[in-house]
CHARMM internal coordinates of N, CA and C (Angstrom, degrees):
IC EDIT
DIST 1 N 1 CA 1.4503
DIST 1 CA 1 C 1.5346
ANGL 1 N 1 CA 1 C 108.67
DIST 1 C 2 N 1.5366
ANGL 1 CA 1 C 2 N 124.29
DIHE 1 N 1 CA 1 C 2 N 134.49
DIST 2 N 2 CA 1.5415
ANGL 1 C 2 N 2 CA 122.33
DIHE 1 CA 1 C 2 N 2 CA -174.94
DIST 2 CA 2 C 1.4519
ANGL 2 N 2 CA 2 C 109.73
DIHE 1 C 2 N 2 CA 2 C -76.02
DIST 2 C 3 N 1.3333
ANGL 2 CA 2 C 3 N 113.29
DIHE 2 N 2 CA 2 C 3 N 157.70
DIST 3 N 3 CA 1.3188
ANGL 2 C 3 N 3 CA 120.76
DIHE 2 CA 2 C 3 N 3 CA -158.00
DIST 3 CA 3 C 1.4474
ANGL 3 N 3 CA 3 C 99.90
DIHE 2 C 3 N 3 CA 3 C -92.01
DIST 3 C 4 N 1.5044
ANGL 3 CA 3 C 4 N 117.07
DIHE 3 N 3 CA 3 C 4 N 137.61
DIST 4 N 4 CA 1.7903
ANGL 3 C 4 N 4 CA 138.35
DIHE 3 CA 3 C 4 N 4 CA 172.50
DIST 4 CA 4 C 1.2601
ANGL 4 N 4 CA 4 C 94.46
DIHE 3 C 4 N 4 CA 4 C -44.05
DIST 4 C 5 N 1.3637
ANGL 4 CA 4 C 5 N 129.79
DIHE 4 N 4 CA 4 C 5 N 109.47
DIST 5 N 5 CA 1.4323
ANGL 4 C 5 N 5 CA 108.73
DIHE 4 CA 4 C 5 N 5 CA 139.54
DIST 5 CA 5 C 1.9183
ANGL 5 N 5 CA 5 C 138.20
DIHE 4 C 5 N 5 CA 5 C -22.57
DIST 5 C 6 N 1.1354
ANGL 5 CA 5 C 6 N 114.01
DIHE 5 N 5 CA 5 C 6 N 152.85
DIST 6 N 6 CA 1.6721
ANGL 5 C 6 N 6 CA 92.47
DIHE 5 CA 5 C 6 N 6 CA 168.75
DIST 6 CA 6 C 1.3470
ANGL 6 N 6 CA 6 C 131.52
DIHE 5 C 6 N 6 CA 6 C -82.82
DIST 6 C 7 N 1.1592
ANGL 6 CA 6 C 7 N 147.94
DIHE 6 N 6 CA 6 C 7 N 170.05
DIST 7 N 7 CA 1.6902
ANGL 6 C 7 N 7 CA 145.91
DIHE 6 CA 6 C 7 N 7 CA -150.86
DIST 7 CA 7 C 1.4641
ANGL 7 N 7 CA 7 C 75.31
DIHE 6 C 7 N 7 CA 7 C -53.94
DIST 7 C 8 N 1.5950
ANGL 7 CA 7 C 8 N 119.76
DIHE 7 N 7 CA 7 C 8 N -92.15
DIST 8 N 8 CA 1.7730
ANGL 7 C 8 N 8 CA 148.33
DIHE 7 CA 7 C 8 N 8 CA -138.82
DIST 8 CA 8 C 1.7119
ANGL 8 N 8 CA 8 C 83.61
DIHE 7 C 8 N 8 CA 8 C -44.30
DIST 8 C 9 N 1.1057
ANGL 8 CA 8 C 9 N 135.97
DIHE 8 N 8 CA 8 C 9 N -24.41
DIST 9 N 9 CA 1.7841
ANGL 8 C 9 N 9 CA 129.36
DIHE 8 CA 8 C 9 N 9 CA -150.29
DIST 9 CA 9 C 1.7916
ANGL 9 N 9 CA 9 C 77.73
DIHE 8 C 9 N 9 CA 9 C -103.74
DIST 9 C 10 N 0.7489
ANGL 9 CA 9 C 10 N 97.55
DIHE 9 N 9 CA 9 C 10 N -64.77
DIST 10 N 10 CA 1.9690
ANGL 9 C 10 N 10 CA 110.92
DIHE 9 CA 9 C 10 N 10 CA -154.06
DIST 10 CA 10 C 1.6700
ANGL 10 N 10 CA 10 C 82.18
DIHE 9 C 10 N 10 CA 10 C -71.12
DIST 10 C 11 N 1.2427
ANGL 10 CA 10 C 11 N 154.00
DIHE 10 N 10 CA 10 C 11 N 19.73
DIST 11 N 11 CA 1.3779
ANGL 10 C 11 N 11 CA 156.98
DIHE 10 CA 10 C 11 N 11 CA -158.01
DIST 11 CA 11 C 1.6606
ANGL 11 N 11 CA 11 C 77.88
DIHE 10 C 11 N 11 CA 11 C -133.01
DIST 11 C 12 N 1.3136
ANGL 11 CA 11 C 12 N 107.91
DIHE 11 N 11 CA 11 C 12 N -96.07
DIST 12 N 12 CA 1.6329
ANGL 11 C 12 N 12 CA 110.48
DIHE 11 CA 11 C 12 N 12 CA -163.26
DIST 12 CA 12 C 1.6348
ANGL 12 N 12 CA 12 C 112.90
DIHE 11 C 12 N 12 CA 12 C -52.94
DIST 12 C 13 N 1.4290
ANGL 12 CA 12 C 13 N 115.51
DIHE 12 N 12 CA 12 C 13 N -20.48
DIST 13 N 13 CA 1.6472
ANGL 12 C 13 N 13 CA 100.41
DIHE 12 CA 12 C 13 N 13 CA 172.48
DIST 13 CA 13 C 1.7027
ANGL 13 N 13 CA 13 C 107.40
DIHE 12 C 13 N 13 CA 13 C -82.21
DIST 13 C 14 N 0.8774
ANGL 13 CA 13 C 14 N 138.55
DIHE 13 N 13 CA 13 C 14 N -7.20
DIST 14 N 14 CA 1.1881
ANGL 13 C 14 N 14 CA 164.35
DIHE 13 CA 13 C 14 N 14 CA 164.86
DIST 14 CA 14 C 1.8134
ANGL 14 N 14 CA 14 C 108.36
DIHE 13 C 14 N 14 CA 14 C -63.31
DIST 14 C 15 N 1.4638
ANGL 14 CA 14 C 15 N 119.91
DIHE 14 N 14 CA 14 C 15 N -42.02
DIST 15 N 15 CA 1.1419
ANGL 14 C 15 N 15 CA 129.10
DIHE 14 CA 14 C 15 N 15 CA -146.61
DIST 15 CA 15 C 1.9328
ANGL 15 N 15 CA 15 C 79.46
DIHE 14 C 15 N 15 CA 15 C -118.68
DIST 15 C 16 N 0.9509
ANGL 15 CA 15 C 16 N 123.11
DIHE 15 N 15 CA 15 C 16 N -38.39
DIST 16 N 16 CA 1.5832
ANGL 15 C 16 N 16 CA 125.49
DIHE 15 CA 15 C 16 N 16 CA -153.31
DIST 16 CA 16 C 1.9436
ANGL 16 N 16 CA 16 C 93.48
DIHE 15 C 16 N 16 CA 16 C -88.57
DIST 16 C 17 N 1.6325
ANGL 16 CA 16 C 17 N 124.13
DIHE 16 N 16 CA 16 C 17 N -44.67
DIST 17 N 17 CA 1.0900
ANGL 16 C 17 N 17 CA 132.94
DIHE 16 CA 16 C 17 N 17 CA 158.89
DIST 17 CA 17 C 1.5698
ANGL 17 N 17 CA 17 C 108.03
DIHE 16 C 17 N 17 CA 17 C -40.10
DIST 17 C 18 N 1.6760
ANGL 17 CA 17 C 18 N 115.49
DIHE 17 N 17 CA 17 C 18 N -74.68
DIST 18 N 18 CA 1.1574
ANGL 17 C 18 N 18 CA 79.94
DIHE 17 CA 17 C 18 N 18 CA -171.62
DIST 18 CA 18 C 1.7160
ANGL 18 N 18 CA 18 C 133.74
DIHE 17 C 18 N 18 CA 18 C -110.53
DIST 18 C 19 N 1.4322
ANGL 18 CA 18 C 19 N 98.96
DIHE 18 N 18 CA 18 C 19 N 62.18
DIST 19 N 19 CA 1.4423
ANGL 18 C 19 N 19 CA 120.27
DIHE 18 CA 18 C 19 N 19 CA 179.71
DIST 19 CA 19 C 1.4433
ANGL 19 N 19 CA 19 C 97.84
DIHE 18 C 19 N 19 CA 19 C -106.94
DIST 19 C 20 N 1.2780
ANGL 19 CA 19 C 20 N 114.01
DIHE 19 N 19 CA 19 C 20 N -40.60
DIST 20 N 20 CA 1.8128
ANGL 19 C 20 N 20 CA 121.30
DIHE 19 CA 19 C 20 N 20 CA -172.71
DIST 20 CA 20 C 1.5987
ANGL 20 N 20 CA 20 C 83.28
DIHE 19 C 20 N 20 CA 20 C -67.91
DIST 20 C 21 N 1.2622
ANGL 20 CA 20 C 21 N 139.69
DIHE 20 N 20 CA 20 C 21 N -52.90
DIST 21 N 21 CA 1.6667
ANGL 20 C 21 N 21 CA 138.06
DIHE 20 CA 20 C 21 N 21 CA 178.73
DIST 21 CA 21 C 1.2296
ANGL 21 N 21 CA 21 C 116.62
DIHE 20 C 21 N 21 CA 21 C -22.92
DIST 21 C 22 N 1.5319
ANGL 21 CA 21 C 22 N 94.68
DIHE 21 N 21 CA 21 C 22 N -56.89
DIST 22 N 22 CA 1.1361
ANGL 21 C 22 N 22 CA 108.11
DIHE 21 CA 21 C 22 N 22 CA -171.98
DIST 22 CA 22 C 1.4637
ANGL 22 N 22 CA 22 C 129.32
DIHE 21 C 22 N 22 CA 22 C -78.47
DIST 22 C 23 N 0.9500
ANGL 22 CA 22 C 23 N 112.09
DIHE 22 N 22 CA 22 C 23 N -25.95
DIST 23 N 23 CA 1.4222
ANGL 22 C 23 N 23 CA 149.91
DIHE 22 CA 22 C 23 N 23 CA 173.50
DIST 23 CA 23 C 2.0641
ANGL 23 N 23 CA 23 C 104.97
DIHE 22 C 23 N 23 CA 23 C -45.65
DIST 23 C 24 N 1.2845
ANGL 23 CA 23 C 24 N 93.10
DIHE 23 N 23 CA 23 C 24 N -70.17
DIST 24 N 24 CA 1.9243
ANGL 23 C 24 N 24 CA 124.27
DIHE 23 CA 23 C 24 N 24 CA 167.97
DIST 24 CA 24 C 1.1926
ANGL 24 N 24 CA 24 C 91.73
DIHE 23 C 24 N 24 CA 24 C -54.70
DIST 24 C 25 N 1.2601
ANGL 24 CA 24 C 25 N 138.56
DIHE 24 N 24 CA 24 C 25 N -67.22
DIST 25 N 25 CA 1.8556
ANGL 24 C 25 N 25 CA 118.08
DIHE 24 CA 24 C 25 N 25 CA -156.02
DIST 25 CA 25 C 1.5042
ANGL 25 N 25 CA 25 C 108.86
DIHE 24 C 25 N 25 CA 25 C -76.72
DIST 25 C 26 N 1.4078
ANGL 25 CA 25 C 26 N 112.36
DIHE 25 N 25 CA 25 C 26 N -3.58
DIST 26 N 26 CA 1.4318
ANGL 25 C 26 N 26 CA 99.18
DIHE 25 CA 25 C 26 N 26 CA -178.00
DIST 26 CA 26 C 1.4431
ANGL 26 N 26 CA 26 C 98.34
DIHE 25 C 26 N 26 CA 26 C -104.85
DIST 26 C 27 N 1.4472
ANGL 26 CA 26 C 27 N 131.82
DIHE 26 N 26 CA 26 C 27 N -20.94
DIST 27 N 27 CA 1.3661
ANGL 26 C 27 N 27 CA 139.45
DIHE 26 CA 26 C 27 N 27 CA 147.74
DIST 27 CA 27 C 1.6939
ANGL 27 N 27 CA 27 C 107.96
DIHE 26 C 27 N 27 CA 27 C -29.73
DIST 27 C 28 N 0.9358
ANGL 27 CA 27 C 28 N 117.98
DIHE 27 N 27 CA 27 C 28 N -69.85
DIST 28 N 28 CA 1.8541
ANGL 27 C 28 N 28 CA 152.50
DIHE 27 CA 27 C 28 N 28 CA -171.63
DIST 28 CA 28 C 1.7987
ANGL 28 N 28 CA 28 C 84.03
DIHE 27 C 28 N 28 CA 28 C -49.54
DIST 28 C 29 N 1.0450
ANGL 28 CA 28 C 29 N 109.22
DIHE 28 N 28 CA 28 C 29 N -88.45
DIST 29 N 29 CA 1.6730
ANGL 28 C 29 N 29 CA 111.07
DIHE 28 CA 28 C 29 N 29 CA -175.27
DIST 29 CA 29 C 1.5185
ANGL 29 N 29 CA 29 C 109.01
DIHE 28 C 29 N 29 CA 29 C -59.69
DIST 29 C 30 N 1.0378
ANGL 29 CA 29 C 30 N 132.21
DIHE 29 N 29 CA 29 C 30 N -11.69
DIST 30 N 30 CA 1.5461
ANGL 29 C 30 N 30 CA 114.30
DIHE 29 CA 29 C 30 N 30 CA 167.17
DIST 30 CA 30 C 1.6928
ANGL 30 N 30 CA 30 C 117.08
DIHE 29 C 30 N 30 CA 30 C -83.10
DIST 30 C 31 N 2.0020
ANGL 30 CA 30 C 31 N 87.11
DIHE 30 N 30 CA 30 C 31 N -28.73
DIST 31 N 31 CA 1.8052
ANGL 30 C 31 N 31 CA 82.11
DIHE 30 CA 30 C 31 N 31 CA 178.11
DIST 31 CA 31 C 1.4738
ANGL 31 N 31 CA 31 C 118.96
DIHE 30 C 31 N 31 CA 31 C -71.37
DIST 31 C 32 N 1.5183
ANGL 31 CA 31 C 32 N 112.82
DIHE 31 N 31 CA 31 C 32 N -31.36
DIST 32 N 32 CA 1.1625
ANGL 31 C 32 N 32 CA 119.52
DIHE 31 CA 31 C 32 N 32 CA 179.21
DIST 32 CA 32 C 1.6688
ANGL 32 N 32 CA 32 C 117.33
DIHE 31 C 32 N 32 CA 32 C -63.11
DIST 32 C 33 N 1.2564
ANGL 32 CA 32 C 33 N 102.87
DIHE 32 N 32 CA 32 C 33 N -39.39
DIST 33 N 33 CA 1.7290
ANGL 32 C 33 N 33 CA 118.61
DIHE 32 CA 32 C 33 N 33 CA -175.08
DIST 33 CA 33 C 1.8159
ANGL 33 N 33 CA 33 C 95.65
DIHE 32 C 33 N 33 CA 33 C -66.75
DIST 33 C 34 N 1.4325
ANGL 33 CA 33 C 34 N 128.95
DIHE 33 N 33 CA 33 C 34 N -34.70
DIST 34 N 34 CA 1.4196
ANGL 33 C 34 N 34 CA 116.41
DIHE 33 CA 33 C 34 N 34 CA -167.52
DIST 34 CA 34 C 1.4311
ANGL 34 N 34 CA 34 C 108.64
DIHE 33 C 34 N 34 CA 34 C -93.32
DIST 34 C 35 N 1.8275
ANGL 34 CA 34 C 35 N 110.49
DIHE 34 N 34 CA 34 C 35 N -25.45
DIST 35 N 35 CA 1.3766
ANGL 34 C 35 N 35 CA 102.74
DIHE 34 CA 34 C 35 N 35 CA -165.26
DIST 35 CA 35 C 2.1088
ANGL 35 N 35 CA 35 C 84.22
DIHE 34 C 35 N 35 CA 35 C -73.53
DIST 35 C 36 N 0.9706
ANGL 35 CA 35 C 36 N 101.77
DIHE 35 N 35 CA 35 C 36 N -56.10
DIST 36 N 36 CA 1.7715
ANGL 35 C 36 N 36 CA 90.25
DIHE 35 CA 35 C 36 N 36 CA -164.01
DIST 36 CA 36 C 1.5644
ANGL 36 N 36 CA 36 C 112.69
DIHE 35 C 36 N 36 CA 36 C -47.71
DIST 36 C 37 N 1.1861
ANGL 36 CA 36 C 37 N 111.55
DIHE 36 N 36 CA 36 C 37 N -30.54
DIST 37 N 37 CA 1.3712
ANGL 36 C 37 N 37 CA 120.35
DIHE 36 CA 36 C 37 N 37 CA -169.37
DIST 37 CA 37 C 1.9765
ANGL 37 N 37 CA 37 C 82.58
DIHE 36 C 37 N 37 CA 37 C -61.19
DIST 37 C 38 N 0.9015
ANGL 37 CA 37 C 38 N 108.06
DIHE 37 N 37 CA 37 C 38 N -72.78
DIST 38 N 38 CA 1.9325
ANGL 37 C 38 N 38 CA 123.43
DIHE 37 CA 37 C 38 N 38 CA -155.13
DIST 38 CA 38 C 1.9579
ANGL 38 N 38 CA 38 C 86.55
DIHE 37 C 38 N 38 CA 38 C -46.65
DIST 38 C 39 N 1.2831
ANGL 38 CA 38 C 39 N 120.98
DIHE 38 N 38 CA 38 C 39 N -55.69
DIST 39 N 39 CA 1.5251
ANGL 38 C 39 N 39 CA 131.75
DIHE 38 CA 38 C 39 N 39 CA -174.25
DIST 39 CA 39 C 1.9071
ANGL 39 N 39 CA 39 C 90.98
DIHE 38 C 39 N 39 CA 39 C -39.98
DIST 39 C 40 N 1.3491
ANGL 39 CA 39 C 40 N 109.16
DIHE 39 N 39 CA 39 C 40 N -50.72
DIST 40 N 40 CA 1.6034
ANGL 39 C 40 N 40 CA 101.50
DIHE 39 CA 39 C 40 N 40 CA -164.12
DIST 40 CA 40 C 1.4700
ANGL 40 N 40 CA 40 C 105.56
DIHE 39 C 40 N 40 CA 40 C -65.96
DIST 40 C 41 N 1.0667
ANGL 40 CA 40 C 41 N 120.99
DIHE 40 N 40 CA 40 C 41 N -53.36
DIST 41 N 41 CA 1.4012
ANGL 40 C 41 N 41 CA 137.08
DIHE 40 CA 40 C 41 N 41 CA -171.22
DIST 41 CA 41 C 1.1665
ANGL 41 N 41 CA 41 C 109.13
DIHE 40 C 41 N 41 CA 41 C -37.18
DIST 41 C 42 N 1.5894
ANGL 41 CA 41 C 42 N 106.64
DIHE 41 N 41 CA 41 C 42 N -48.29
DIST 42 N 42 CA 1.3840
ANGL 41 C 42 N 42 CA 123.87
DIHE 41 CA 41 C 42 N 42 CA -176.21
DIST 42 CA 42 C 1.5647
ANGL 42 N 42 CA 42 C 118.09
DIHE 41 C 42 N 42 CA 42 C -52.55
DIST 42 C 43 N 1.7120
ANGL 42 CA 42 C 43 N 99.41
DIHE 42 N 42 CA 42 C 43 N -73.34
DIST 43 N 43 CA 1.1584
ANGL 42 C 43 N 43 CA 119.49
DIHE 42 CA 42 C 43 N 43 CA 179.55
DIST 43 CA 43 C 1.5071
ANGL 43 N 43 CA 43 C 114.51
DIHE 42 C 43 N 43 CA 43 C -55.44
DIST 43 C 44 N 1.7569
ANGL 43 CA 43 C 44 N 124.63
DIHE 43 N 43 CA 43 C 44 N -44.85
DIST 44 N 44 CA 1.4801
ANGL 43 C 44 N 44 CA 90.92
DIHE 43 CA 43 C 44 N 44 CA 164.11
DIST 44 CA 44 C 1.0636
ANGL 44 N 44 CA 44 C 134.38
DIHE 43 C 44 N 44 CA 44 C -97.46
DIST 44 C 45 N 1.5415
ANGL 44 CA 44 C 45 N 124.23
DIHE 44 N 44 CA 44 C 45 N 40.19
DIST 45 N 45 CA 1.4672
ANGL 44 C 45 N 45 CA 120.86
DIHE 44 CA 44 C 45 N 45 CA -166.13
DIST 45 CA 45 C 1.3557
ANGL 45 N 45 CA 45 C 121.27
DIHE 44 C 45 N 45 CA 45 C -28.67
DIST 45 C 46 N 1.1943
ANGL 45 CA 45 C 46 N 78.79
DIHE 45 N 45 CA 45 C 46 N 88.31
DIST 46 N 46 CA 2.0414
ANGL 45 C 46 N 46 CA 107.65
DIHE 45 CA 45 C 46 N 46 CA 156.88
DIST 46 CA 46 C 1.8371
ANGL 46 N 46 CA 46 C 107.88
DIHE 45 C 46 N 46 CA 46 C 87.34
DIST 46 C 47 N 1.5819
ANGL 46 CA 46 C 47 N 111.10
DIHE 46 N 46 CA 46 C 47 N 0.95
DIST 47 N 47 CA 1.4391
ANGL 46 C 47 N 47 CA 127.75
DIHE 46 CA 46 C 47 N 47 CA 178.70
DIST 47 CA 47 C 1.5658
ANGL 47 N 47 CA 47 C 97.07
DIHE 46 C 47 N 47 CA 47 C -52.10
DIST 47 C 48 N 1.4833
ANGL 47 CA 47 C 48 N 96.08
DIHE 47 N 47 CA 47 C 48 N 178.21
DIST 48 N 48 CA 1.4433
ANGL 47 C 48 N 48 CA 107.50
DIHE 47 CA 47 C 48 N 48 CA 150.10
DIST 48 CA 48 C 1.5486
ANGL 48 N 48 CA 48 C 107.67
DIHE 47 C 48 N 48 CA 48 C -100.51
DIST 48 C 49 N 0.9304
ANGL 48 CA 48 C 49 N 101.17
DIHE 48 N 48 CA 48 C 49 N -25.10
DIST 49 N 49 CA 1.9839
ANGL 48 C 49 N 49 CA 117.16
DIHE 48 CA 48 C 49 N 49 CA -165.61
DIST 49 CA 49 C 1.6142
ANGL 49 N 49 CA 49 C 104.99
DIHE 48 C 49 N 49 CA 49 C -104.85
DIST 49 C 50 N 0.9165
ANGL 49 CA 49 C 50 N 129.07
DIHE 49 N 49 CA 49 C 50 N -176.23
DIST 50 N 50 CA 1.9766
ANGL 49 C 50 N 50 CA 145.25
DIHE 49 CA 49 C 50 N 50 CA -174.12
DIST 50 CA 50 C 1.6049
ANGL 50 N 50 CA 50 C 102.01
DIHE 49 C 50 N 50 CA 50 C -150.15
DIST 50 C 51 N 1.1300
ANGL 50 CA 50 C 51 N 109.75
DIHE 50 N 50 CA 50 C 51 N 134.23
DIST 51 N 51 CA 1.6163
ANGL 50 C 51 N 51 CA 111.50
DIHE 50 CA 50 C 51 N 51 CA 159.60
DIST 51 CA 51 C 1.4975
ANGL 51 N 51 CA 51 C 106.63
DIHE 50 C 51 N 51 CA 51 C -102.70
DIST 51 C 52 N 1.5710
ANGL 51 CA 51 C 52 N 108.79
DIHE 51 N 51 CA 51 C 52 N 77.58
DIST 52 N 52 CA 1.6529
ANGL 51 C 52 N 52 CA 120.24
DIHE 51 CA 51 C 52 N 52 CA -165.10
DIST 52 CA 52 C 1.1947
ANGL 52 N 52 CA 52 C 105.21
DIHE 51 C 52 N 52 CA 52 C -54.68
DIST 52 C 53 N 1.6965
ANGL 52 CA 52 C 53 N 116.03
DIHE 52 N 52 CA 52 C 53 N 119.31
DIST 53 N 53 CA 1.1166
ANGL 52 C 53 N 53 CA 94.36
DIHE 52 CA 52 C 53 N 53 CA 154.08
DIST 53 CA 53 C 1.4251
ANGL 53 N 53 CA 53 C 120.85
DIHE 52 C 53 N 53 CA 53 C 112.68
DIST 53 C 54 N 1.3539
ANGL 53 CA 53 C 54 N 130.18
DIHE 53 N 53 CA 53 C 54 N -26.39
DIST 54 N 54 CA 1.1832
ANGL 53 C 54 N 54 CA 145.14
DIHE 53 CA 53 C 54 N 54 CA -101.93
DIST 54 CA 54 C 2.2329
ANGL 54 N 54 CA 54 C 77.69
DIHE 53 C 54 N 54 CA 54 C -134.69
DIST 54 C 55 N 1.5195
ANGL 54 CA 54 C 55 N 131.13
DIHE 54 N 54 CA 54 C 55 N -34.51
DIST 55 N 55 CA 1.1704
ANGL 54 C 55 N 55 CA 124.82
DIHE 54 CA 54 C 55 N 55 CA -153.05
DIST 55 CA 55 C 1.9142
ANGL 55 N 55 CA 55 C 87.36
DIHE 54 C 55 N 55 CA 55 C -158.92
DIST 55 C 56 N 0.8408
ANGL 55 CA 55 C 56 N 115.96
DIHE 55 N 55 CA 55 C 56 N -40.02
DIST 56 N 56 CA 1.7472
ANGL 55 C 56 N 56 CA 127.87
DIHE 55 CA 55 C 56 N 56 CA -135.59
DIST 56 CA 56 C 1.8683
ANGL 56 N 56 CA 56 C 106.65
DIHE 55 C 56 N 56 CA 56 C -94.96
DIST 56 C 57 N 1.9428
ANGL 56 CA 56 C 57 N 87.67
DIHE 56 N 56 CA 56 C 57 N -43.55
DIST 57 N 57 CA 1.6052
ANGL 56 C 57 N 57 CA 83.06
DIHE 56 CA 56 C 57 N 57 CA 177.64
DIST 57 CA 57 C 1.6665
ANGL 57 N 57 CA 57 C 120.67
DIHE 56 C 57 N 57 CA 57 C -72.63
DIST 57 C 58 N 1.6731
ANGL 57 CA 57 C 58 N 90.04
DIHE 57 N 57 CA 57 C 58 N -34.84
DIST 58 N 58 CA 1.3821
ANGL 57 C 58 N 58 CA 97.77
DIHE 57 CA 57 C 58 N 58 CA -168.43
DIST 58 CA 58 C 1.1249
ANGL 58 N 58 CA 58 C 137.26
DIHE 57 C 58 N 58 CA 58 C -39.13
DIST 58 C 59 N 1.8860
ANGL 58 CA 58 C 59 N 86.89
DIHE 58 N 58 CA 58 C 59 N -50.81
DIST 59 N 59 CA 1.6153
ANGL 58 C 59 N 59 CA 102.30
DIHE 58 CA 58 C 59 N 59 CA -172.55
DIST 59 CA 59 C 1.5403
ANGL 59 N 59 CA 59 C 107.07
DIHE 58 C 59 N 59 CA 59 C -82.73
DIST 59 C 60 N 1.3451
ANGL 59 CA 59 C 60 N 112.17
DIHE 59 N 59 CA 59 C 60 N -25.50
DIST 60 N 60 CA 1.4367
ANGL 59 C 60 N 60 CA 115.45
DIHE 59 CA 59 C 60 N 60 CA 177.21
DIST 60 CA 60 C 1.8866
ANGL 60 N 60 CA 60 C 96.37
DIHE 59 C 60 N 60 CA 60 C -46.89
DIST 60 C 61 N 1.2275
ANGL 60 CA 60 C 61 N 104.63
DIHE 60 N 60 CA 60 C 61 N -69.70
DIST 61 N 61 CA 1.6718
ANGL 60 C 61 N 61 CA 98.62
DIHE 60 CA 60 C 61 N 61 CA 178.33
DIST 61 CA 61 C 0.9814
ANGL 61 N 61 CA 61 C 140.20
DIHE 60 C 61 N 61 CA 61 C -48.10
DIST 61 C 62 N 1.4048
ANGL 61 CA 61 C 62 N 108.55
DIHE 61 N 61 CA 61 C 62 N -28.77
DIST 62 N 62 CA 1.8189
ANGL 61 C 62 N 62 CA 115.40
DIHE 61 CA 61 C 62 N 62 CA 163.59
DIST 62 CA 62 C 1.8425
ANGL 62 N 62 CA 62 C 101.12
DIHE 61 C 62 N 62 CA 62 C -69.53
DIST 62 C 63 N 1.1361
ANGL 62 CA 62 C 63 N 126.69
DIHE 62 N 62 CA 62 C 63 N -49.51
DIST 63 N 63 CA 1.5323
ANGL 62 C 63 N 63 CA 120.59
DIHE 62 CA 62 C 63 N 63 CA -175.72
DIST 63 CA 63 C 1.5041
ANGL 63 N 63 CA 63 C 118.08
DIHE 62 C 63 N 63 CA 63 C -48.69
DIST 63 C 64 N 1.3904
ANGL 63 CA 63 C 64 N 98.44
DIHE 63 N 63 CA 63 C 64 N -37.95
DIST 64 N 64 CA 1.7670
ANGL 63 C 64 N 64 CA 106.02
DIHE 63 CA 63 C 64 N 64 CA -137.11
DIST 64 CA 64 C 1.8212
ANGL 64 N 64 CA 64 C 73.06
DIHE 63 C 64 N 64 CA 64 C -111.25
DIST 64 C 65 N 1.1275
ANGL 64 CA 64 C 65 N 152.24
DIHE 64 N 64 CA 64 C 65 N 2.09
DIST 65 N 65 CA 1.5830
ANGL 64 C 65 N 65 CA 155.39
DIHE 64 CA 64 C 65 N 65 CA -159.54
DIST 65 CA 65 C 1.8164
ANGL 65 N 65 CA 65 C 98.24
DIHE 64 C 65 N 65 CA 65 C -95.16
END
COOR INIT
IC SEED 1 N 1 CA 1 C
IC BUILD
């Protein structure tokens, strides 16, 4: 059977896991925060308003599917 790390070792892999965690969900919410951001931009080119949806998501979903 492989040997326990010691507390201070099995402490920082413990601590290093979930920093890389953390690391990814703020990855995760930035991709999400830019792709929608870029989707708006798109859709109202240069509007004040968007016709969401309407041409833009669709095909985005058939491409990107």
């Amino acid at each position: 059977m492989p040997a326990v790390p010691d507390l201070a070792r099995f402490r920082k892999l413990v601590d290093d896991i979930s920093r890389l965690y953390a690391d990814a969900r703020r990855v995760q919410v930035r991709f999400g925060w830019e792709v929608g951001r870029r989707i708006v931009e798109e859709e109202q080119n240069g509007s004040l308003r968007a016709a969401y949806g309407s041409v833009l998501i669709p095909r985005l979903s058939r491409v990107l599917t």
